[in-house]
C-alpha positions in Angstrom: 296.0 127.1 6.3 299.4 128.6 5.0 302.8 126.6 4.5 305.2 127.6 6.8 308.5 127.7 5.1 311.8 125.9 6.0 313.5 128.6 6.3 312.7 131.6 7.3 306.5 145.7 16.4 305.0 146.4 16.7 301.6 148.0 17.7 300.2 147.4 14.1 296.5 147.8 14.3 295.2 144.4 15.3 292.4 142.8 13.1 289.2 141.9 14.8 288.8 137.8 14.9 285.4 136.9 15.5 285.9 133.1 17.0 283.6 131.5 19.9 284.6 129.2 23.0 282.8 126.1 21.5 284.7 126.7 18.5 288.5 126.7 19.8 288.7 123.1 21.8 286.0 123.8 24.3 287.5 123.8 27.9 285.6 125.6 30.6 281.7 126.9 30.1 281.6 130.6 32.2 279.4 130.7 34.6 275.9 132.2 34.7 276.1 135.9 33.8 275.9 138.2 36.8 275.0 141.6 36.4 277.3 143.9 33.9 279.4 146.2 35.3 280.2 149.2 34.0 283.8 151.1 33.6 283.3 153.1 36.3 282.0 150.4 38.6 285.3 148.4 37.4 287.4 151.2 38.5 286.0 151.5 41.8 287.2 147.3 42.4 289.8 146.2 45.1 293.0 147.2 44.0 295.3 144.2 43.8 297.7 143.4 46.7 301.5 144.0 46.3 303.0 141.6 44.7 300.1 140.0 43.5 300.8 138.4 40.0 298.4 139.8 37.7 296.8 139.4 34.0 296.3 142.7 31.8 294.1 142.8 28.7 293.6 145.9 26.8 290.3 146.7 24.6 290.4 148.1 21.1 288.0 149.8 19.2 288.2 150.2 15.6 292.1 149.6 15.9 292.5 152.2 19.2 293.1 151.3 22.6 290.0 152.4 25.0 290.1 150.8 28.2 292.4 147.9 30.5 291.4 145.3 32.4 293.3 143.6 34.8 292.5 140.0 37.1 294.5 138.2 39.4 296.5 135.5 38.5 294.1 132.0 38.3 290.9 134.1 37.9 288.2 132.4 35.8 284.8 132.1 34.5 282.7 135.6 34.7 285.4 137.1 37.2 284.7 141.2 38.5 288.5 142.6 37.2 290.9 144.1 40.1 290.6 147.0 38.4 290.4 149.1 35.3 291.2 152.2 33.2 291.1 154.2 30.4 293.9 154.4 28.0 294.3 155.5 24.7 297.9 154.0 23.9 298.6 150.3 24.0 299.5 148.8 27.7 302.3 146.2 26.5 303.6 144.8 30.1 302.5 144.7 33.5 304.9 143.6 36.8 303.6 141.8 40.2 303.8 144.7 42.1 301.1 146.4 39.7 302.7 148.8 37.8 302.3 148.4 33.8 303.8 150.1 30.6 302.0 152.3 28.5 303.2 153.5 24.8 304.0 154.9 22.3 301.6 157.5 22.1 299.2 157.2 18.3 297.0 159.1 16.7 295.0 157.5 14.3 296.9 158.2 11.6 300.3 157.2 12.7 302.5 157.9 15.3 301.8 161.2 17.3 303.6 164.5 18.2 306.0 162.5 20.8 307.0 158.6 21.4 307.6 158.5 24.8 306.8 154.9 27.0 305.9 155.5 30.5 305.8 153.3 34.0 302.4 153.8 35.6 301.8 152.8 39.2 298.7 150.6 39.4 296.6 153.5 39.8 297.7 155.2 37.0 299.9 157.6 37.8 303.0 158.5 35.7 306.2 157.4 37.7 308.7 158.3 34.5 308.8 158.4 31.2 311.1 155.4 29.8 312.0 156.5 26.5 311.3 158.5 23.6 311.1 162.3 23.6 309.0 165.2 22.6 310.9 165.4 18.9 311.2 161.5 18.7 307.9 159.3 17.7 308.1 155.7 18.9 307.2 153.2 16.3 306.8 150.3 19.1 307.7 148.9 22.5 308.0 145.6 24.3 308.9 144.2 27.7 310.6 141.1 28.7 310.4 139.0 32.1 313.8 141.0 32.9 311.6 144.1 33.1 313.9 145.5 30.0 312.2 148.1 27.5 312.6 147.3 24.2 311.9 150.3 21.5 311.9 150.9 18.1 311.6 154.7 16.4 310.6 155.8 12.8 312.2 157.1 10.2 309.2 158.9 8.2 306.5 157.7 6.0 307.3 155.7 2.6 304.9 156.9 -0.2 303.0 154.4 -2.8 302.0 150.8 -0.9 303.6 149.6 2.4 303.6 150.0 5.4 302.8 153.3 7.8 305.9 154.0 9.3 310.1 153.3 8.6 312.1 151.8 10.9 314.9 153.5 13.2 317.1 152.7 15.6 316.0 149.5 18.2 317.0 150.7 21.8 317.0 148.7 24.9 316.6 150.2 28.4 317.6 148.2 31.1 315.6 147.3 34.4 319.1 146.3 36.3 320.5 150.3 35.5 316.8 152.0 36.2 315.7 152.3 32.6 318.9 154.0 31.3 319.5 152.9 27.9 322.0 149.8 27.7 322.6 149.2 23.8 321.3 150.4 20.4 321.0 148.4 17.0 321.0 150.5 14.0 317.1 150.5 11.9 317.3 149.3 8.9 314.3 151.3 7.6 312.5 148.6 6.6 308.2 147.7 7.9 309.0 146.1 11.6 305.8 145.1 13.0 306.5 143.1 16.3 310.1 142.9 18.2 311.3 141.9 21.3 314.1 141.3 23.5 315.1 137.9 24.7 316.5 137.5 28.6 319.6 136.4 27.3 320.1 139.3 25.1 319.4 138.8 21.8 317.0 140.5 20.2 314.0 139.5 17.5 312.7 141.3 15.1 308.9 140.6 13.2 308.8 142.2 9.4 305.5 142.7 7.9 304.7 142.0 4.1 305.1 145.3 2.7 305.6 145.3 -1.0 308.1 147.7 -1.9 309.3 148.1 2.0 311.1 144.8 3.7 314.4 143.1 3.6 312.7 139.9 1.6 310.6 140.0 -1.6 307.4 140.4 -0.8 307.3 137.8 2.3 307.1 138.4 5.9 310.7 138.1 7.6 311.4 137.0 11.5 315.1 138.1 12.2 317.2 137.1 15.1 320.3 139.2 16.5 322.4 138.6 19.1 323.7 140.6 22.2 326.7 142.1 20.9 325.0 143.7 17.4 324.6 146.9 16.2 322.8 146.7 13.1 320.5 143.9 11.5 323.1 143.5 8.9 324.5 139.9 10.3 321.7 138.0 11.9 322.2 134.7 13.5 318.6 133.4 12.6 316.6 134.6 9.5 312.9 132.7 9.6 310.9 133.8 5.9 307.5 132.9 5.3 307.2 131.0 2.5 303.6 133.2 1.5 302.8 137.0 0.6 300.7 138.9 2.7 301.8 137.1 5.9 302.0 139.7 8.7 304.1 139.2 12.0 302.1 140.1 15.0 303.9 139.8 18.1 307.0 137.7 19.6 307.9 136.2 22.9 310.3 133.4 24.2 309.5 131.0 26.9 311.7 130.0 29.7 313.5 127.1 27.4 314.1 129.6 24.5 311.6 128.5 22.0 310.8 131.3 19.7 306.6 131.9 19.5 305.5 134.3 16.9 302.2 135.2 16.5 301.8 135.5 12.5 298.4 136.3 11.0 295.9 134.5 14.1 298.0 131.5 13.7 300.4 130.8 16.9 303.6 128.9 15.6 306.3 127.6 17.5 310.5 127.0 17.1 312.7 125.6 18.7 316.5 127.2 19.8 318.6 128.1 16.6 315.5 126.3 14.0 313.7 127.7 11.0 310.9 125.3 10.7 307.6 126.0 13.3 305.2 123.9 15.0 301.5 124.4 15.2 300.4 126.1 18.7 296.7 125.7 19.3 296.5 124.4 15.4 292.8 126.0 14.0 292.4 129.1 17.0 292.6 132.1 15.7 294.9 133.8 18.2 294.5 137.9 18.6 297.3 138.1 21.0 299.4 136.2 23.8 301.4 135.9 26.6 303.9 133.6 28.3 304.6 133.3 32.1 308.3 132.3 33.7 306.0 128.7 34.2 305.6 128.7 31.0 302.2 128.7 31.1 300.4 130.3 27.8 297.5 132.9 28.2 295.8 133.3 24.7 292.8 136.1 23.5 290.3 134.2 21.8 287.8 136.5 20.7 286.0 138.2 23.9 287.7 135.1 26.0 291.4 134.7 28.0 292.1 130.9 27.8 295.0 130.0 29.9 296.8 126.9 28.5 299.6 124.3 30.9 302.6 124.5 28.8 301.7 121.7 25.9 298.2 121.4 26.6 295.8 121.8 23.5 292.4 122.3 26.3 292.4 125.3 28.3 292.7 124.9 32.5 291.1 128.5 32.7 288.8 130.6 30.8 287.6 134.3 31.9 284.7 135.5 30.2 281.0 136.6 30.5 280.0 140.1 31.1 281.1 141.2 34.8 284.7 141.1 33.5 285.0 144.2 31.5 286.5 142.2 28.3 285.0 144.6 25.6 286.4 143.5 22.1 290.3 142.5 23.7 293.2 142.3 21.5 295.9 142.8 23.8 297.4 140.7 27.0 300.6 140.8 29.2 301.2 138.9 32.3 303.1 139.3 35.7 304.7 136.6 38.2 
């Protein structure tokens, strides 16, 4: 287990964790196995209702995105998925009327020809492209429970060790003005890995260990900035890992504005304004997570969903078993 200092993206390619139920707290055994369906029986499901809240996994396969999955909202045990599709970006947010985001657009080695994040409706059809253009690659994207689009572009490739792509400018489009782009914080061409944008505006940002490559020696780097900034110069929290090789995964805030960060499997915790974490789930090896406005936490654990009351160390839910289209899952976003 590392040492989480005192003191102190996004789509990296998302290391395959190999941990079973029995071996994460127990909670609920999935029932008996009904027959496996295939893709294109999953796509042929009821589609979800309007405003239904909803849960969307993503697949992965040797790094790449392959297909999504998504259940209704207190779905368990060996449930048959709404729905599903193919994609071969990552899905990062899904909203209760059914519609998700999809982007940026990868190849597999590195960003592709274009960065653009599109809104799908929940059968898949393009309803606008977000951001991003044909001449501007995307680095990464988030969504928050505003509905705002968080993105972060590239500045090229460094040579020698580090990470795959630079950082550019962080750009936030904004649900309340229809996706038209509300502010802009100067990159600072450094390896971001995971960022997101708070409700209340400010705005976190998850560096990878990358040698030669981040703002701090060698160590992984969470920086906070607030709503008024414009570069990463001045942040008003700076969290540093106190070990090399630490990697920042993904970031989210709940509803009280504790910081979760999702570094290297382990899910840590901080409170408003602190540097020092608390343990989430203390020995699960998290592969990503989600947060809902009840706070409720919704954890991939490998080829299971565990959904956790805000606290609790035993799950309340599980979803697994092989009717529900969970093929090697590494990603999750949630709707209310």
């Amino acid at each position: 287990m590392k040492k989480i200092g005192s003191a102190l993206v996004l789509c990296g390619v998302i290391s395959t964790i190999a941990v079973s139920l029995t071996g994460c707290g127990g909670g609920e055994t999935p029932q008996a196995a009904v027959p496996v369906a295939s893709i294109a029986d999953l796509a042929t499901s009821p589609a979800a209702k309007s405003g239904q809240p909803e849960i969307l996994v993503t697949n992965y396969n040797a790094g790449i995105p392959t297909t999504a999955v998504v259940f209704a909202k207190g779905a368990r045990a060996n449930a048959v998925p709404l729905r599903s599709f193919r994609t071969k970006v990552p899905v990062f947010g899904i909203r209760s009327d059914g519609t998700y985001w999809s982007g940026p657009i990868y190849t597999a080695s590195g960003p592709g020809v274009g960065g653009y994040v599109e809104r799908h409706s929940a059968n898949g059809k393009v309803m606008e492209k977000i951001a991003g253009s044909a001449y501007e690659p995307l680095k990464g994207a988030s969504t928050n429970r505003n509905g705002d689009i968080l993105v972060v572009g590239w500045q090229g490739y460094p040579s020698g060790y580090g990470c795959v792509i630079l950082t550019g400018t962080i750009r936030l489009f904004s649900a309340a003005s229809s996706y038209k782009q509300s502010r802009a914080i100067a990159g600072d061409g450094y390896c971001i890995n995971a960022i997101y944008a708070g409700p209340n505006g400010d705005v976190y940002i998850g560096y990878d260990d990358s040698d030669f490559y981040g703002p701090s020696d060698d160590n992984a780097l969470i920086l906070e900035v607030g709503p008024q900034a414009t570069n990463l110069s001045a942040p008003t929290r700076e969290i540093q890992f106190e070990y090399p090789y630490d990697t920042i995964q993904s970031l989210t805030t709940d509803t009280h504005g504790n910081l979760f960060a999702l570094e290297d499997g382990e899910l840590l915790k901080y409170a408003p304004g602190k540097t020092t974490a608390s343990h989430v789930l203390k020995g699960v090896a998290v592969r990503s997570f989600a947060i809902d406005s009840k706070n409720d936490l919704y954890v991939v654990v490998g080829s299971y969903i565990e959904e956790f009351a805000p606290g609790a160390t035993h799950p309340m839910r599980v979803i697994g078993g092989p009717a529900t289209g969970l093929i090697n899952p590494a990603g999750i976003a949630v709707a209310d």
